[in-house]
N, CA, C and O of each residue as an XYZ file, in Angstrom:
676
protein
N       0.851     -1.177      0.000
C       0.000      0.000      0.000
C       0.897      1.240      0.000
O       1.888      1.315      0.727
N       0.537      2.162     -0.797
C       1.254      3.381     -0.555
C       1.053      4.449      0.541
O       0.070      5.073      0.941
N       2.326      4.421      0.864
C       3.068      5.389      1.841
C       1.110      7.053      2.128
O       0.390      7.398      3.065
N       1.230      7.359      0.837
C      -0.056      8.404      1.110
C      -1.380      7.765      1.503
O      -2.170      8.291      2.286
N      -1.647      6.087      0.645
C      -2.835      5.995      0.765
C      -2.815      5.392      2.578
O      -3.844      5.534      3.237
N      -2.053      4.998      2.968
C      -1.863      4.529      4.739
C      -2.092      5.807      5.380
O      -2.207      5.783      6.605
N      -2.145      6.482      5.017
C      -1.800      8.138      5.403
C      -3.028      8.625      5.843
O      -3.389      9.194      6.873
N      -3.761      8.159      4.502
C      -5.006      8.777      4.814
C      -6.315      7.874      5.422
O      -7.384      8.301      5.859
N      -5.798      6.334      5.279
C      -6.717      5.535      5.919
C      -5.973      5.732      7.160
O      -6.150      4.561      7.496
N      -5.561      6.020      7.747
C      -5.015      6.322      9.707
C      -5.869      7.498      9.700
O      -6.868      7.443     10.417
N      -5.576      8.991      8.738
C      -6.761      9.737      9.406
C      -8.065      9.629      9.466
O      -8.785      9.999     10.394
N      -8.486      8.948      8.138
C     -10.341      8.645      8.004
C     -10.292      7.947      9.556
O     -10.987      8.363     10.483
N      -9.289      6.746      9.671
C      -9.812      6.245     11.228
C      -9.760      6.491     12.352
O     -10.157      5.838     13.316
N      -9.118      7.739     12.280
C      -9.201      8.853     13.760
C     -10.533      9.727     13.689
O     -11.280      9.993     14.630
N     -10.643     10.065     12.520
C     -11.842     11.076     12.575
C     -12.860     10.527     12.346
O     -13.792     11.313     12.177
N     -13.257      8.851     12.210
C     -14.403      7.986     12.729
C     -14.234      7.689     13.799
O     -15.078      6.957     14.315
N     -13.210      8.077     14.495
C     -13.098      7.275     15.742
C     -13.650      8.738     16.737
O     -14.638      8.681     17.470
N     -12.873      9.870     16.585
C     -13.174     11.059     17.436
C     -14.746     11.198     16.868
O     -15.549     11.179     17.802
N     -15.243     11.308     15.806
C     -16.728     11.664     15.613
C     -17.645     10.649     16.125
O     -18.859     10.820     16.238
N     -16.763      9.171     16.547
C     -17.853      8.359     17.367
C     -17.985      8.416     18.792
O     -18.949      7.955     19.403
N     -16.777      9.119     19.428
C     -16.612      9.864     20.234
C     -17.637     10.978     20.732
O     -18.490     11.146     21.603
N     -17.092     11.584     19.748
C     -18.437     12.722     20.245
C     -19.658     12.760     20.177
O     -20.187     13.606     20.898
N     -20.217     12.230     19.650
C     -21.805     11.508     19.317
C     -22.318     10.710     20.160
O     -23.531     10.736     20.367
N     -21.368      9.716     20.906
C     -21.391      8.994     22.077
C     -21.752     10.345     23.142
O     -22.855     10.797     23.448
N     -20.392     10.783     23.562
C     -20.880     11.813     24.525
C     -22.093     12.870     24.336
O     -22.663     13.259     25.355
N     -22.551     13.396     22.940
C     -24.129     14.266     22.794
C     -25.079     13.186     23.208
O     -26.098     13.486     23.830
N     -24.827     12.064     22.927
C     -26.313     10.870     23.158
C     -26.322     10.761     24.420
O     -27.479     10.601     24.808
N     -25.309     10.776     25.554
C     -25.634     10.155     26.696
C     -25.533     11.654     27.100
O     -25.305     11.286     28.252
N     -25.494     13.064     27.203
C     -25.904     14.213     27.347
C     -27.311     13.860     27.411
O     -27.989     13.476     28.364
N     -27.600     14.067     26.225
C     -29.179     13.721     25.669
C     -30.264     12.785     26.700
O     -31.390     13.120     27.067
N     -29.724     11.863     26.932
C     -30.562     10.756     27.690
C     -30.723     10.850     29.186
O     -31.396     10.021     29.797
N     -29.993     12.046     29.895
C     -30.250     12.044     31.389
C     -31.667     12.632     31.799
O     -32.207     13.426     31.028
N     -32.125     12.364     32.678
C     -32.932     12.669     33.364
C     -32.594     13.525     34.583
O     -31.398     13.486     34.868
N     -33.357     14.290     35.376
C     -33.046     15.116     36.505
C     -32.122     14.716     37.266
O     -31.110     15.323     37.617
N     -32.617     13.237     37.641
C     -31.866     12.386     39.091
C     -30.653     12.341     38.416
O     -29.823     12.830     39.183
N     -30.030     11.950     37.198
C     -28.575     11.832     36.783
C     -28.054     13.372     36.718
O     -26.944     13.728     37.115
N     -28.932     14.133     36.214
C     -27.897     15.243     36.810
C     -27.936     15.743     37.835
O     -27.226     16.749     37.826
N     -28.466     15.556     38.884
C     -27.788     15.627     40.024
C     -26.826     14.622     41.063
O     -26.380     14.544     42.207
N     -26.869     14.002     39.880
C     -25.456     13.101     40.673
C     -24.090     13.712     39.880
O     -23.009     13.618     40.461
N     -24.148     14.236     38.763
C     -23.115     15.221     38.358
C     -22.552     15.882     38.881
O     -21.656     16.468     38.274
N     -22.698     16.062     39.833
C     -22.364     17.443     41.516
C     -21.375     16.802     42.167
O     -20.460     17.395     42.738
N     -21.560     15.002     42.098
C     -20.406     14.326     42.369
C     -19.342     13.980     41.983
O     -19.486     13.462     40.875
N     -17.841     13.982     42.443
C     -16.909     13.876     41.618
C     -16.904     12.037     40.866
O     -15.959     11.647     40.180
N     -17.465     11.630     41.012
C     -17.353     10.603     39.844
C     -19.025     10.762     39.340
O     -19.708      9.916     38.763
N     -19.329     11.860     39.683
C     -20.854     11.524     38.647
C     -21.877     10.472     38.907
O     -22.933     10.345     38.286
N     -21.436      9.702     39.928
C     -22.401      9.058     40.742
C     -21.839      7.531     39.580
O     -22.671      6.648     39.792
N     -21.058      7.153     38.803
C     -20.808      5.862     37.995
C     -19.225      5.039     39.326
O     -18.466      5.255     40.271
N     -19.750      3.987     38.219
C     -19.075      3.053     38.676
C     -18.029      3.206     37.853
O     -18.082      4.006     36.919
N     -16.621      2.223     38.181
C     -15.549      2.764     37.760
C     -15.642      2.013     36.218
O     -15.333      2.672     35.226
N     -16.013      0.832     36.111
C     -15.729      1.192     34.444
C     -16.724      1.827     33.400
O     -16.546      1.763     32.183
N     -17.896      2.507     34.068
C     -18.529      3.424     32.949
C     -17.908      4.828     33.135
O     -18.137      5.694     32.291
N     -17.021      5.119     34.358
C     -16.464      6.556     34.430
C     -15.096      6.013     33.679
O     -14.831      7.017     33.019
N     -14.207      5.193     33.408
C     -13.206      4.923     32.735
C     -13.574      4.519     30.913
O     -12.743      4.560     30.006
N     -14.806      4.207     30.803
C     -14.967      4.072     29.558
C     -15.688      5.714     29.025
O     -15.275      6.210     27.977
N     -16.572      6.306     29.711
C     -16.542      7.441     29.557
C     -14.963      8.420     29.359
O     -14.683      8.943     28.281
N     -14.472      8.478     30.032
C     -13.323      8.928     30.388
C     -12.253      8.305     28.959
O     -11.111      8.681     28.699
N     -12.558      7.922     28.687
C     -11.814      6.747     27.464
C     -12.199      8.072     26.062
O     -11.632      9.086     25.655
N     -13.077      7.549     25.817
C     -14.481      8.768     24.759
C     -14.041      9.867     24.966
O     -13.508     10.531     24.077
N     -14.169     10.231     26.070
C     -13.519     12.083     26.548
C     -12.117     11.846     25.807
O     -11.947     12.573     24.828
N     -11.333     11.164     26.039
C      -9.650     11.587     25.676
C      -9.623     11.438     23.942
O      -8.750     11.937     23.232
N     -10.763     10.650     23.465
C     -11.092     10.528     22.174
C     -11.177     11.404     21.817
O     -10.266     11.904     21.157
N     -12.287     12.022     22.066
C     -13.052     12.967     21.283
C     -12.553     14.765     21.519
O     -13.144     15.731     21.037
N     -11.143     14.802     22.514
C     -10.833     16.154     23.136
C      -9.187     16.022     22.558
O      -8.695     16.957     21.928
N      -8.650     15.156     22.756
C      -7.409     14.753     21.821
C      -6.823     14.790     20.395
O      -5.702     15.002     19.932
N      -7.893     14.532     19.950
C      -8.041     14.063     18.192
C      -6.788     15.511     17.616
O      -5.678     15.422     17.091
N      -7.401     16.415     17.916
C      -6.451     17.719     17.525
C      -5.194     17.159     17.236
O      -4.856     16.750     16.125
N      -4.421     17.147     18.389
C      -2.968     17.013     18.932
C      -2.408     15.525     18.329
O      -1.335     15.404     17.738
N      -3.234     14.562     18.566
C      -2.464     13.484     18.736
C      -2.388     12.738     17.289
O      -1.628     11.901     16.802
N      -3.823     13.615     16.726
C      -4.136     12.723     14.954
C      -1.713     13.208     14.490
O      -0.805     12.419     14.226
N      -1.699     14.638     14.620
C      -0.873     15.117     14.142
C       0.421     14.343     14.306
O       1.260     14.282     13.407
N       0.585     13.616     15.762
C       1.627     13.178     16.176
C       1.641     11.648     15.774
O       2.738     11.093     15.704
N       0.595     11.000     15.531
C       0.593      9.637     15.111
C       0.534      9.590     13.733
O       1.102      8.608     13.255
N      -0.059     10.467     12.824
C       0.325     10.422     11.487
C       2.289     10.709     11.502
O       2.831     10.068     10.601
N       3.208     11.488     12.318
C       4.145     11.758     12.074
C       4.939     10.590     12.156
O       5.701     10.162     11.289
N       4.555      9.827     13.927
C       4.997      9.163     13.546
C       4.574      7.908     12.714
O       5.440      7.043     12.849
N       3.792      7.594     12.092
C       3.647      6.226     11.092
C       4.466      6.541      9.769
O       4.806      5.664      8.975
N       4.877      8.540      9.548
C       5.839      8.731      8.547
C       6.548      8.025      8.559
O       6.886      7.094      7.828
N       6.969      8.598      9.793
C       8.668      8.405      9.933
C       9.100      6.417     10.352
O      10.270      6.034     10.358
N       8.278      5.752     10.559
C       8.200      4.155     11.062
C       7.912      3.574      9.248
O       8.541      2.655      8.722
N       6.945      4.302      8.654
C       7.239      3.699      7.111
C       8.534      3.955      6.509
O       9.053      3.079      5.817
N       9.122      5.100      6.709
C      10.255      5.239      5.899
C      11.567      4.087      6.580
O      12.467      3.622      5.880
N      11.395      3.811      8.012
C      12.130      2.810      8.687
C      11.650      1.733      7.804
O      12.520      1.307      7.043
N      10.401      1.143      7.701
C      10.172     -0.053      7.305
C      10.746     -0.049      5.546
O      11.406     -1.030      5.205
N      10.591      0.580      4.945
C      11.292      0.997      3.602
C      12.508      0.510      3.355
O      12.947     -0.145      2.410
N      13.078      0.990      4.503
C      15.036      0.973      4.355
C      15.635     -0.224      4.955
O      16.831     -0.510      5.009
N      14.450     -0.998      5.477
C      15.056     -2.102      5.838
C      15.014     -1.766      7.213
O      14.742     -2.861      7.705
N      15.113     -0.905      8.233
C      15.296     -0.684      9.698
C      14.403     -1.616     10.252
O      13.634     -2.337      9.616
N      14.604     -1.543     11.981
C      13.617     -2.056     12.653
C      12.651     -0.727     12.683
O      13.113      0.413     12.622
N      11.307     -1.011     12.780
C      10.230     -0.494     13.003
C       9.149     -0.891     13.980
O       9.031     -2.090     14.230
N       8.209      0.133     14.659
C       6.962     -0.053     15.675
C       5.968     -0.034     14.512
O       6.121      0.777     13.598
N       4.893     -0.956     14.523
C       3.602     -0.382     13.841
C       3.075      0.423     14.546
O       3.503      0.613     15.684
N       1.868      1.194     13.986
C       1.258      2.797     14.215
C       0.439      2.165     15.269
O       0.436      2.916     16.243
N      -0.252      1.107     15.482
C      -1.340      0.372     16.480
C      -0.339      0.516     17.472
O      -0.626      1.425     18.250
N       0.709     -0.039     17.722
C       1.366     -0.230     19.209
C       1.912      1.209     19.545
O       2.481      1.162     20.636
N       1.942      2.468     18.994
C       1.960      3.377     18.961
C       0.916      4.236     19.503
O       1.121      5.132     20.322
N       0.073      3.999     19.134
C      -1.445      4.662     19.289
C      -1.984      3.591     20.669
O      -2.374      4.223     21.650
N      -2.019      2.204     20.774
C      -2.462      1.759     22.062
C      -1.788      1.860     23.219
O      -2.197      1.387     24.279
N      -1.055      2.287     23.121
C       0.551      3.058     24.426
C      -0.190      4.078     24.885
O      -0.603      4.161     26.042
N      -0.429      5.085     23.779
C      -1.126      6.755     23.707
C      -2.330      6.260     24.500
O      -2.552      6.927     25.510
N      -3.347      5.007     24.219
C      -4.500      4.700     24.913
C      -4.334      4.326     26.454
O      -4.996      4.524     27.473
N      -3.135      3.692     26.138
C      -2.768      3.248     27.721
C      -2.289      4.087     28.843
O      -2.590      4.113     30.037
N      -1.532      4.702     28.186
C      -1.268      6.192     29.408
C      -2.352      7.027     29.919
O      -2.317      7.340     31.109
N      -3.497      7.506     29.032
C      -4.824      7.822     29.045
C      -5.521      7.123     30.061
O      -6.253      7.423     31.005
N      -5.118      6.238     29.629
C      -6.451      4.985     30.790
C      -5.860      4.764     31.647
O      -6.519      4.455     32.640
N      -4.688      4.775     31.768
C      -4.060      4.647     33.601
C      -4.880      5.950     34.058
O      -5.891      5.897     34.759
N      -4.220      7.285     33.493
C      -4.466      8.304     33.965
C      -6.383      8.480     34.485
O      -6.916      9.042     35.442
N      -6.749      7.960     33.709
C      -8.300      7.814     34.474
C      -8.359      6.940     35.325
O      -9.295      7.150     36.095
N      -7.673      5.857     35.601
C      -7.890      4.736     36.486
C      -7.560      5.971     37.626
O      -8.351      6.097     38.561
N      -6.491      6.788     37.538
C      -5.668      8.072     39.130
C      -6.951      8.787     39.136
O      -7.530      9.062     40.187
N      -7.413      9.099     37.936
C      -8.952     10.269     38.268
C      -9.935      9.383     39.170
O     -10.454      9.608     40.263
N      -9.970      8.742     38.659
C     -11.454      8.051     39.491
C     -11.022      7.745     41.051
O     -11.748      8.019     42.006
N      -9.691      7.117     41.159
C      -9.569      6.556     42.640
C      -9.339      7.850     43.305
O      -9.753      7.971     44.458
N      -8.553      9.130     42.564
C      -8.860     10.642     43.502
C     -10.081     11.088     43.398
O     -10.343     11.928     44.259
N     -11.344     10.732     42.319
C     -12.456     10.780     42.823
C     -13.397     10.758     43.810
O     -14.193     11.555     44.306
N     -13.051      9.516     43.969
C     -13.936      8.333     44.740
C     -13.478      8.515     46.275
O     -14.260      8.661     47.214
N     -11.949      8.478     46.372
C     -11.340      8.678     47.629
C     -11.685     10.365     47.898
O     -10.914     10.846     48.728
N     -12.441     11.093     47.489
C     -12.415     13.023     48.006
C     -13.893     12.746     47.954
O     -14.467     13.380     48.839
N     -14.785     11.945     47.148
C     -15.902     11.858     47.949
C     -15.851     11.255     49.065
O     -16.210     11.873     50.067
N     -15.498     10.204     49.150
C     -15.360      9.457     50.524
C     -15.197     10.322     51.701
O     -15.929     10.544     52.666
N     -13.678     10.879     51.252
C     -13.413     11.610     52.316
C     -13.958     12.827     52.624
O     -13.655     13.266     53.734
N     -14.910     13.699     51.721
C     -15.686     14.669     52.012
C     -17.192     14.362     52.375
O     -17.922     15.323     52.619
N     -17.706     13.065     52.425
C     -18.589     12.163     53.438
C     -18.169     12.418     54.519
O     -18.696     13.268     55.236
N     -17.049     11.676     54.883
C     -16.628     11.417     56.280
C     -16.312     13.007     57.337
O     -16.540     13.003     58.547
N     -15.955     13.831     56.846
C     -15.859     15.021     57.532
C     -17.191     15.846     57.230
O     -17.454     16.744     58.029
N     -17.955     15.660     56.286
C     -19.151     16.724     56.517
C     -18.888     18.048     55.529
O     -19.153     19.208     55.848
N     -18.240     17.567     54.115
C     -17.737     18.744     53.663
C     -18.851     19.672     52.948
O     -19.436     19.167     51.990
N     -19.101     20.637     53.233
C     -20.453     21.483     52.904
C     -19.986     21.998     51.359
O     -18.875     22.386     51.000
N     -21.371     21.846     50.489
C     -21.008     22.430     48.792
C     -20.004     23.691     49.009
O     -18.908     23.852     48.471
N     -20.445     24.260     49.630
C     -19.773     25.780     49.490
C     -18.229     25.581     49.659
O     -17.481     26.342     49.044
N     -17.692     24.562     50.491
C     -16.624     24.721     50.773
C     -15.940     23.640     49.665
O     -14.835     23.788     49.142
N     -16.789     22.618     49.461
C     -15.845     21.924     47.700
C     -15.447     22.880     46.544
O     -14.392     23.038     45.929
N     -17.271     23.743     46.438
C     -16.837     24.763     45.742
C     -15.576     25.469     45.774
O     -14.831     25.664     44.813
N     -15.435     25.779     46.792
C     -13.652     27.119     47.315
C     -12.711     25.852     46.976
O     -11.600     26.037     46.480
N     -13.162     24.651     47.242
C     -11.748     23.756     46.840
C     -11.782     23.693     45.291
O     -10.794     23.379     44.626
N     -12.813     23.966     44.840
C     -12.631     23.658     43.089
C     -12.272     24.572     42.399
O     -11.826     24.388     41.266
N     -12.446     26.232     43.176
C     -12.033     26.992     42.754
C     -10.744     27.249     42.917
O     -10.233     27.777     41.929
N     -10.210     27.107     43.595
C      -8.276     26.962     43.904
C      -7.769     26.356     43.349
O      -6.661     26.645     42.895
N      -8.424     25.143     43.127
C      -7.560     24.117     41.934
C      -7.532     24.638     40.408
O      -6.601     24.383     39.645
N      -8.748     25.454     40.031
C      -8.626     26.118     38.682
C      -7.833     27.095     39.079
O      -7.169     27.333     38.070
N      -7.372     28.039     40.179
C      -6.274     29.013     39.924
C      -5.245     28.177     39.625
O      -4.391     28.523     38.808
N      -5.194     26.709     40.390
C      -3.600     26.698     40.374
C      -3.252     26.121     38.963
O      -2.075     26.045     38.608
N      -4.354     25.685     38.102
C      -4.404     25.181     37.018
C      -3.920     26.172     36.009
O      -3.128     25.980     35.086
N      -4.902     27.899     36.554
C      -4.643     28.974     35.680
C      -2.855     29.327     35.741
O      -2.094     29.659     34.833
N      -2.638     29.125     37.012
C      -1.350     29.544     37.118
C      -0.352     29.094     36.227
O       0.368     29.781     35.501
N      -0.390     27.626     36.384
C       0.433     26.495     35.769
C       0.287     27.329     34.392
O       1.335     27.676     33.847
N      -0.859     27.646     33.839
C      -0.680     28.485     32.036
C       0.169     29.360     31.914
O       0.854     29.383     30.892
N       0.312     30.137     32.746
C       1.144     31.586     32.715
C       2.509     31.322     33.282
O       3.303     32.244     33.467
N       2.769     30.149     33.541
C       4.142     29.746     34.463
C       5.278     29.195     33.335
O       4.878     28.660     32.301
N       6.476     29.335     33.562
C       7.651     28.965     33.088
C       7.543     27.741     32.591
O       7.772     27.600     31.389
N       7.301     26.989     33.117
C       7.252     25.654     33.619
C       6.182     24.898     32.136
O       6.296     23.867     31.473
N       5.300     25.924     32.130
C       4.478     25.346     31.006
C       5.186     25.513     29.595
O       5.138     24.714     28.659
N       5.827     26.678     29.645
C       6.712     27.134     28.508
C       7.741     26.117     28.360
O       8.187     25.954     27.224
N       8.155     25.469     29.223
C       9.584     24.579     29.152
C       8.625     22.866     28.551
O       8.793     22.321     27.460
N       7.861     22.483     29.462
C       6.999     21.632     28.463
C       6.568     21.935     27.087
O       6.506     20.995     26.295
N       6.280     23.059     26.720
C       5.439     23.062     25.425
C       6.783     23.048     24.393
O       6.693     22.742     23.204
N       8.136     23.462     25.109
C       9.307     23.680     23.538
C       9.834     22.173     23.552
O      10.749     22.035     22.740
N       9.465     20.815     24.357
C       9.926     19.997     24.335
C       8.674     18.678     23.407
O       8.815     17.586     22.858
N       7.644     19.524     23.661
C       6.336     18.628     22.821
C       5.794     19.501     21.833
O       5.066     18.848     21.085
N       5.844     20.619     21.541
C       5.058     21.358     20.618
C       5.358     20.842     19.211
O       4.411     21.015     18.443
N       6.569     20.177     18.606
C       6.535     19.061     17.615
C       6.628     17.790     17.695
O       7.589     17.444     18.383
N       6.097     17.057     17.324
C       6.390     15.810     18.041
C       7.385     14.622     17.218
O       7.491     13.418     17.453
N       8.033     15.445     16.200
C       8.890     14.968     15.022
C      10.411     14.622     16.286
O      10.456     13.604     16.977
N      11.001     15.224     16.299
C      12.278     15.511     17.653
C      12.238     13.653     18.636
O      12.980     12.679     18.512
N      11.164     13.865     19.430
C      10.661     12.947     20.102
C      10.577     11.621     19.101
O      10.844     10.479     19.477
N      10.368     11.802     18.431
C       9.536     10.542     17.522
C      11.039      9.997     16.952
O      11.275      8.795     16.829
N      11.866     10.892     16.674
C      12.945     10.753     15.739
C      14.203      9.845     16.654
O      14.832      8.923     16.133
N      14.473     10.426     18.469
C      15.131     10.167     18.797
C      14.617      8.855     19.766
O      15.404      7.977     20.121
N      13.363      8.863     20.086
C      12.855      7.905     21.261
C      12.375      6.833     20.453
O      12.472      5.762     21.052
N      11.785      6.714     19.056
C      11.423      5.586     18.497
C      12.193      5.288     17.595
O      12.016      4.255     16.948
């Protein structure tokens, strides 16, 4: 198969994959009733852990697609031109299910800091108003992190992902 036409069957199957994504998440928008949104107020949304991890799955789908279509088309470039020349090469799947797997750990940490800050805001009596002031501090420190050095020194080390791709794979 040629080098362009692989090219473009990887993106048709990201952008069926993010548009099934998002259609997933408008439908189950769509289908709540009162009582489910008010379990939304809770930090896991009132689910169990694998509909908040398969949700959570969809979310990184459908909010990702931007960034990552760019970096997995780069690298399946640069892994065809390996496979071309004779090199060793990764296929684009074990590439892209790595990308899934870091994702899905990272929700497996969301949910158990979920689950464990409801718990623990059960057990002490934590009043809305005062989660609120905790949710609001965490978006400063979130805002902060934007305007900080620190974000600047991450973004000149990922803002291409050619560099990375070239020397780590």
């Amino acid at each position: 198969m040629a080098p362009t036409l692989q090219r473009y069957i990887i993106l048709a199957l990201l952008i069926a994959i993010a548009a099934a994504a998002w259609t997933l998440l408008v439908w189950q928008q769509m289908g709540m009733d009162a009582d489910m949104r008010m379990e939304m107020y809770a930090l896991t949304m009132g689910m169990k852990a694998p509909l908040f991890l398969a949700i959570w799955m969809i979310m990184m789908i459908a909010m990702m697609f931007p960034t990552a279509a760019s970096m997995i088309l780069t690298f399946h470039e640069v892994q065809a031109g390996k496979q071309s020349r004779g090199e060793t090469f990764v296929s684009s799947w074990v590439f892209v299910a790595g990308y899934m797997l870091v994702w899905g750990v990272m929700g497996v940490i969301a949910f158990a800091g979920a689950a464990g800050a409801e718990m623990l805001a059960g057990h002490v009596g934590l009043s809305a108003a005062t989660a609120a002031r905790i949710g609001g501090a965490l978006l400063m420190i979130g805002g902060a992190y934007q305007l900080s050095p620190l974000k600047d020194l991450c973004l000149a080390k990922c803002r291409t992902p050619i560099g990375f791709i070239l020397t780590s794979w």
